[in-house]
C-alpha positions as CSV (number, residue, x, y, z in Angstrom):
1,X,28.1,16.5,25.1
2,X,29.2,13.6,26.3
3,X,30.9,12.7,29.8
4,X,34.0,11.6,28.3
5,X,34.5,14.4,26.0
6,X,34.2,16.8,28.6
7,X,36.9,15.3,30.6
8,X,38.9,14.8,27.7
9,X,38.1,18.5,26.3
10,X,39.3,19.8,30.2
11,X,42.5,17.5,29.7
12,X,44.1,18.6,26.6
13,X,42.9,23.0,28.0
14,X,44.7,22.0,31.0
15,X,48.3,21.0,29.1
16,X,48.1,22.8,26.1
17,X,49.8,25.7,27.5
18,X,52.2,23.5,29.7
19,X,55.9,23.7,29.3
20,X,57.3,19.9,28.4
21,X,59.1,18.4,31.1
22,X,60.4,15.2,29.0
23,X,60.2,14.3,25.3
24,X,60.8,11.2,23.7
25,X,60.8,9.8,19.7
26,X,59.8,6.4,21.3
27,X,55.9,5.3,21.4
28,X,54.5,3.7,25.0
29,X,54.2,0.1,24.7
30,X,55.5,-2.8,23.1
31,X,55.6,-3.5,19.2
32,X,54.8,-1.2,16.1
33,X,51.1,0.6,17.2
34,X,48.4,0.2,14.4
35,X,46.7,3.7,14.4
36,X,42.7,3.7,13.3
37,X,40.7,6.5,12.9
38,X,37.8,7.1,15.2
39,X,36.3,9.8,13.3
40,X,35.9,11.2,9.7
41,X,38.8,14.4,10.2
42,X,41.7,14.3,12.1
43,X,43.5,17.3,13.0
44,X,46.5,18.2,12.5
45,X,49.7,20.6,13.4
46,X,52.9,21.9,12.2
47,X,54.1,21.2,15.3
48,X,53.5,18.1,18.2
49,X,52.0,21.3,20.3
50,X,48.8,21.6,20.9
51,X,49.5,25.4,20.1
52,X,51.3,24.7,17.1
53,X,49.5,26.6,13.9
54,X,46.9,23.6,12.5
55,X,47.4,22.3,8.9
56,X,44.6,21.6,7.1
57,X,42.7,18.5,8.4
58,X,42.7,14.9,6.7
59,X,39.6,13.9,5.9
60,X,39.6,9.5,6.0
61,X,37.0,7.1,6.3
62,X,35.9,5.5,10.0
63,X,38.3,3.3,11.1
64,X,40.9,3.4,8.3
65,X,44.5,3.4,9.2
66,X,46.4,6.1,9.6
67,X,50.7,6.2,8.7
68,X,53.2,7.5,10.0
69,X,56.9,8.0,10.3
70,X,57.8,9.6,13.5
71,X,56.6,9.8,17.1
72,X,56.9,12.1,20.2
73,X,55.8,10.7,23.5
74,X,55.8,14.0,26.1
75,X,55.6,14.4,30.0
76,X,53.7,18.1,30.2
77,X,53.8,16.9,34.3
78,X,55.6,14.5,35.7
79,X,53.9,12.2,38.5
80,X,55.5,13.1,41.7
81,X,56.1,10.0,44.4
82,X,57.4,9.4,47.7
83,X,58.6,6.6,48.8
84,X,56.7,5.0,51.7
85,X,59.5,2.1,52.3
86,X,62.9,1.4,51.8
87,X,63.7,-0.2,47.9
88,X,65.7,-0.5,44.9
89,X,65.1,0.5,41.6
90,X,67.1,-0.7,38.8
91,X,68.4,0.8,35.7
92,X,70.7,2.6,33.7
93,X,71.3,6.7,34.1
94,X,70.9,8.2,30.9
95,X,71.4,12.1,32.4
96,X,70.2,15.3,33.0
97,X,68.0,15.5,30.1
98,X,64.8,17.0,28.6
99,X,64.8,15.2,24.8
100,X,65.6,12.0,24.0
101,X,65.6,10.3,20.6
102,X,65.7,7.1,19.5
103,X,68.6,6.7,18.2
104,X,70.2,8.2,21.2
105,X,68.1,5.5,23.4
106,X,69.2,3.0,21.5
107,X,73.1,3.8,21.2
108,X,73.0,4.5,25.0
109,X,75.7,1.5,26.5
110,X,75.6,3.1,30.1
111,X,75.6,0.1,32.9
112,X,72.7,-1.0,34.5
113,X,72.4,0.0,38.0
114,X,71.2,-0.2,41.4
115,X,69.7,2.9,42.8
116,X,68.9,2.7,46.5
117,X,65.9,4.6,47.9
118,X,64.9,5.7,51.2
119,X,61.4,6.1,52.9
120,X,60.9,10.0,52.2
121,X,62.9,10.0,48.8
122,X,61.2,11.8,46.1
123,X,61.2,10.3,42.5
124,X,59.0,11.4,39.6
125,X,57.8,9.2,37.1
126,X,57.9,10.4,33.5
127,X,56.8,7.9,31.2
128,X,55.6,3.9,30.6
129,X,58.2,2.5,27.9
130,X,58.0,-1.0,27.0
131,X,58.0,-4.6,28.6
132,X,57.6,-3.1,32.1
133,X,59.9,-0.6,32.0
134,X,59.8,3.2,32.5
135,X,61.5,6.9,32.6
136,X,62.1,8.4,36.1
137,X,63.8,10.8,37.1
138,X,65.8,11.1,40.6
139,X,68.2,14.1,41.4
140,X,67.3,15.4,38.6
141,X,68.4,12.5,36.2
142,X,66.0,10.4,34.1
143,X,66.8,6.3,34.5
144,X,65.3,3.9,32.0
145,X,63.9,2.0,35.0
146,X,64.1,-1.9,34.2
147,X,60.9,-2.8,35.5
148,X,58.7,-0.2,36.7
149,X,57.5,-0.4,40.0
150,X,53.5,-0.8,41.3
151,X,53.4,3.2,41.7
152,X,49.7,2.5,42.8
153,X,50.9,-0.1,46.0
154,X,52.0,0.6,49.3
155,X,55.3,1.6,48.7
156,X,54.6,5.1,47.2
157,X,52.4,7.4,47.6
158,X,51.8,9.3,45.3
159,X,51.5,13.5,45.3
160,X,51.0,14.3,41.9
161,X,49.7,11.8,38.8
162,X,52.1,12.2,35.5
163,X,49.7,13.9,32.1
164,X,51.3,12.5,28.8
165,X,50.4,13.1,25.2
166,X,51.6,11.4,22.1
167,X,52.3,12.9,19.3
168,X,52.5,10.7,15.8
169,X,53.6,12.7,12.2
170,X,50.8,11.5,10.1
171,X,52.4,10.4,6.3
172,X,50.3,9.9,3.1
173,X,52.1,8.6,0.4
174,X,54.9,8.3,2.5
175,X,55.0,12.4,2.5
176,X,54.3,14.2,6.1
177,X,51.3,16.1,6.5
178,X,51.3,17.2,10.3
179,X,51.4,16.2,13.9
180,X,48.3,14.3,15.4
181,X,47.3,13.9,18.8
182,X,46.8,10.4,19.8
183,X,43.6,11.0,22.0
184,X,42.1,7.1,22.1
185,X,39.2,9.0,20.3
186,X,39.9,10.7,17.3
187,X,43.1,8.7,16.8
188,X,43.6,5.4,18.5
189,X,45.3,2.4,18.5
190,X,43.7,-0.7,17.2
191,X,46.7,-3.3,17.3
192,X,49.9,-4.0,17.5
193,X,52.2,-5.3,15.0
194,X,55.9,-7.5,16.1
């Protein structure tokens, strides 16, 4: 077996019994993701849980293109940071929360702000988002950071890394047949579309 499906194989038995710590109906990265298949069956789930029941798999040709209508990006651990010296982050507070979906992203009007961090200050990072930005989460609220900071610099070190899957609901036909994992594998992006 290859090295890389080991890792990968350890990966996905290490979170698939981990509790979700953030959830978002937004995809990392910027413009519409082009999916491709990277092998002849995809599997797929009632559920974006890797211990959801399966549906039956879809059978598609190499590299064909795979729809769909909905996404779930999730933080099964959130990277853990500390702060090494004195900055500011900013953003806008968008609460105390575990789920958040699109349109309540995009309805949000909250204020950008500063937030001011101390050497010693704990932050987690949740998840990339789009032209440089990111989710933290400090006191216990997440902050759409504006532009994420170089977590791998000086200025943090870091305690714990953040595991992520995304989730897309794969459509045929425009009709939903199931959650798919989008490993870089077995499901991968090939492009993206603005």
């Amino acid at each position: 077996m290859p090295a890389i499906a080991v890792i990968i194989a350890l990966f996905l038995m290490a979170v698939s019994s981990a509790k979700v710590e953030f959830e978002s109906e937004l995809w990392p990265g910027e413009g519409t993701p082009v999916l491709v298949a990277g092998a002849r069956r995809v599997t797929l789930r009632r559920e974006p849980s890797l211990t959801a029941p399966a549906n039956p798999p879809m059978t598609v040709k190499l590299g064909s293109r795979i729809q769909f209508d909905e996404t779930r990006y999730q933080t099964v651990e959130s990277g853990l940071f500390v702060v090494e010296s004195a900055m500011t982050l900013a953003g806008r507070t968008l609460g105390a929360l575990i789920y958040l979906s699109k349109q309540e992203y995009y309805a949000d009007k909250s204020p950008v702000q500063n937030f001011a961090l101390r050497a010693g200050t704990k932050i987690e990072f949740l998840q990339y988002r789009a032209e440089g930005s990111c989710f933290m989460r400090l006191g216990g609220q997440v902050i759409d950071v504006n532009e994420c900071p170089d977590l791998n610099g000086p200025a943090f070190r870091p305690l714990r890394k953040a595991q992520v899957l995304w989730w897309v609901r794969v459509t045929v036909a425009g009709k939903p047949r199931g959650w798919a994992l989008v490993d870089g594998r077995i499901l991968r992006v090939s492009r993206r579309e603005f």
